[in-house]
Each structure stands twice: as structure tokens, then as C-alpha cells.
C-alpha positions in Angstrom: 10.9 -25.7 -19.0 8.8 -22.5 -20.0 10.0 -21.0 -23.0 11.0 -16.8 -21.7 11.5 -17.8 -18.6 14.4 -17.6 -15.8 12.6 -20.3 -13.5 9.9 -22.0 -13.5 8.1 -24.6 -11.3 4.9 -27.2 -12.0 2.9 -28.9 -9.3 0.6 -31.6 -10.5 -2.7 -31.4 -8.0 -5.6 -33.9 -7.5 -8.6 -32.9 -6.0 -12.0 -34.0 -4.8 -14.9 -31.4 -4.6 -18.9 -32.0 -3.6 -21.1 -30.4 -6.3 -23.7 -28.8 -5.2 -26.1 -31.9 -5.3 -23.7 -33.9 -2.7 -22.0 -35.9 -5.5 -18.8 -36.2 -5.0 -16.3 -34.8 -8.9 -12.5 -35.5 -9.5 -10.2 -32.5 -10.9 -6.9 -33.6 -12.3 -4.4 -29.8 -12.7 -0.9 -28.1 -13.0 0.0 -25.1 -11.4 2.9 -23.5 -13.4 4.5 -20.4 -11.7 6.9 -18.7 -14.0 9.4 -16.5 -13.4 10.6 -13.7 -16.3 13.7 -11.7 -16.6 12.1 -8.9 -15.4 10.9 -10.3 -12.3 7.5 -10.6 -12.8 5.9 -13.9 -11.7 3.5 -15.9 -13.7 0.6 -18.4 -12.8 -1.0 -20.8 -15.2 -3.6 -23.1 -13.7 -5.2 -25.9 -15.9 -8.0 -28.2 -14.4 -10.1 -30.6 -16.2 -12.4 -33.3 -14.4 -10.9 -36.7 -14.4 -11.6 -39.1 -16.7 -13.0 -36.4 -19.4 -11.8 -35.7 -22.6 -10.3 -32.6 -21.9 -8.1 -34.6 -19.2 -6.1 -36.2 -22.1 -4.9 -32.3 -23.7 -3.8 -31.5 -20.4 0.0 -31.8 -21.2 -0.3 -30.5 -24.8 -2.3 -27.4 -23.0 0.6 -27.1 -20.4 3.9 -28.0 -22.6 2.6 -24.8 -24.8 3.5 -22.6 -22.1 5.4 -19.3 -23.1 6.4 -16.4 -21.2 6.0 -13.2 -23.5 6.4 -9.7 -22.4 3.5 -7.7 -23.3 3.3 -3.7 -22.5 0.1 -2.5 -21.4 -0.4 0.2 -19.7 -2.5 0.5 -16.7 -5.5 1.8 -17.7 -5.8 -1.1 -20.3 -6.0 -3.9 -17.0 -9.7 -1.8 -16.4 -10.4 -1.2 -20.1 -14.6 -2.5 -19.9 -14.6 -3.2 -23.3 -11.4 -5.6 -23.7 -10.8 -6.9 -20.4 -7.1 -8.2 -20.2 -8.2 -12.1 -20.1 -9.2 -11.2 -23.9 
């Protein structure tokens, strides 16, 4: 369940990556795609390497999930000095 929204879906991923020495790192992730009243679909993707610390507040980052509706206008997305990931 995400909080605001009509629908919503999780998929759980495990991956394996080489790092640019040749080792060989585990990611543990969600992808949540949410979708609001209004239509608009949302994506939150959460990846931490497995085993780390950061691997354990991977649910508590994900179950805090909520869909708000924000108004921006355009010209805010391309705003240099607040991008919109701010």
C-alpha cells in the first residue's frame, strides 16, 4: 500500500554487478511504481549493497512511501539553482 495512491505495485530485485576492478558486488532493491488519482505514475527505486548496513532500513525507507501532489510549474523542473531532486 502507498498512502495517495490508486495502485500501486513493488518488485523486490537482486542483482550482481562487476566493479570496475573485476570484483564481483551484490545490490539488494524495490521498485515501487505508483499510481495517483490524477494519473500520474510514480517510480521509487531503493538499492543498497547486500549485507551493508543500509540493507537493514530498506523496508523502513520503502514502507514510508507517500504519494503527494505537488504543483510546480514547468520552468521550476529546469530551475539551476533548486533542481527538482531538492
Amino acid at each position: 500500500m502507498v498512502k495517495g495512491a490508486v495502485r500501486a505495485h513493488r518488485f523486490e530485485v537482486l542483482q550482481e554487478r562487476r566493479t570496475p576492478t573485476g570484483a564481483s558486488a551484490r545490490s539488494r532493491g524495490t521498485d515501487t511504481f505508483a499510481l495517483t488519482e490524477d494519473q500520474v505514475l510514480l517510480q521509487l527505486t531503493v538499492r543498497a549493497a547486500e549485507g551493508g548496513d543500509q540493507e537493514e532500513r530498506m523496508p523502513e525507507i520503502v514502507d514510508s512511501f507517500q504519494a503527494q501532489e505537488e504543483r510546480r510549474s514547468f520552468k521550476d523542473l529546469f530551475d539551476p539553482i533548486r533542481p527538482p531532486w531538492i
